[in-house]
N, C-alpha and C positions, 0 to 999 in steps of 0.2 A: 343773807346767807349765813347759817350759822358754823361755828366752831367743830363743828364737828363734821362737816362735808371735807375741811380741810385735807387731812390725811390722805382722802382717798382721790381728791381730787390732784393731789400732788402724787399718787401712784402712780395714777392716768395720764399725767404730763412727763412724768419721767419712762413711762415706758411706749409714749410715742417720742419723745425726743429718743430712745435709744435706737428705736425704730428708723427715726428717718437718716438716725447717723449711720447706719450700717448698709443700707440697701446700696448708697451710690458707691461704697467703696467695695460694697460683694464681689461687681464687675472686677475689678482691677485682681483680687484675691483670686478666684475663678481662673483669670487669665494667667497667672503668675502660676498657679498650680497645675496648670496646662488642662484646663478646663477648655472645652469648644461650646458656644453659642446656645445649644441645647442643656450642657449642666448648669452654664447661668442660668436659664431660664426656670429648668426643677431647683436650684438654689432659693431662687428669688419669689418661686411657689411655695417652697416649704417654709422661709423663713417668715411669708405672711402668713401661711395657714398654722403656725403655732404659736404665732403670737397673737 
């Protein structure tokens, strides 16, 4: 692999690890802000469909 894939291949990793840190703690945020069942669930669609 060369030198040059690197860069973006460390985009792609930073923006699925940012990914996977935010979904499981959405719920709890959701809940806190007096979210019901249904706005986690549009949360948890929107926050996959723009990233």
């Amino acid at each position: 692999m060369t030198k040059q894939l690197y860069p973006l291949l460390l985009i792609s990793f930073i923006g699925s690890f940012g990914l996977s840190v935010v979904l499981p703690f959405l719920v709890f945020l959701v809940n806190d802000f007096g979210g019901n069942p249904f706005v986690n669930g549009m949360m948890e669609l929107l926050t996959l469909h723009f990233n």
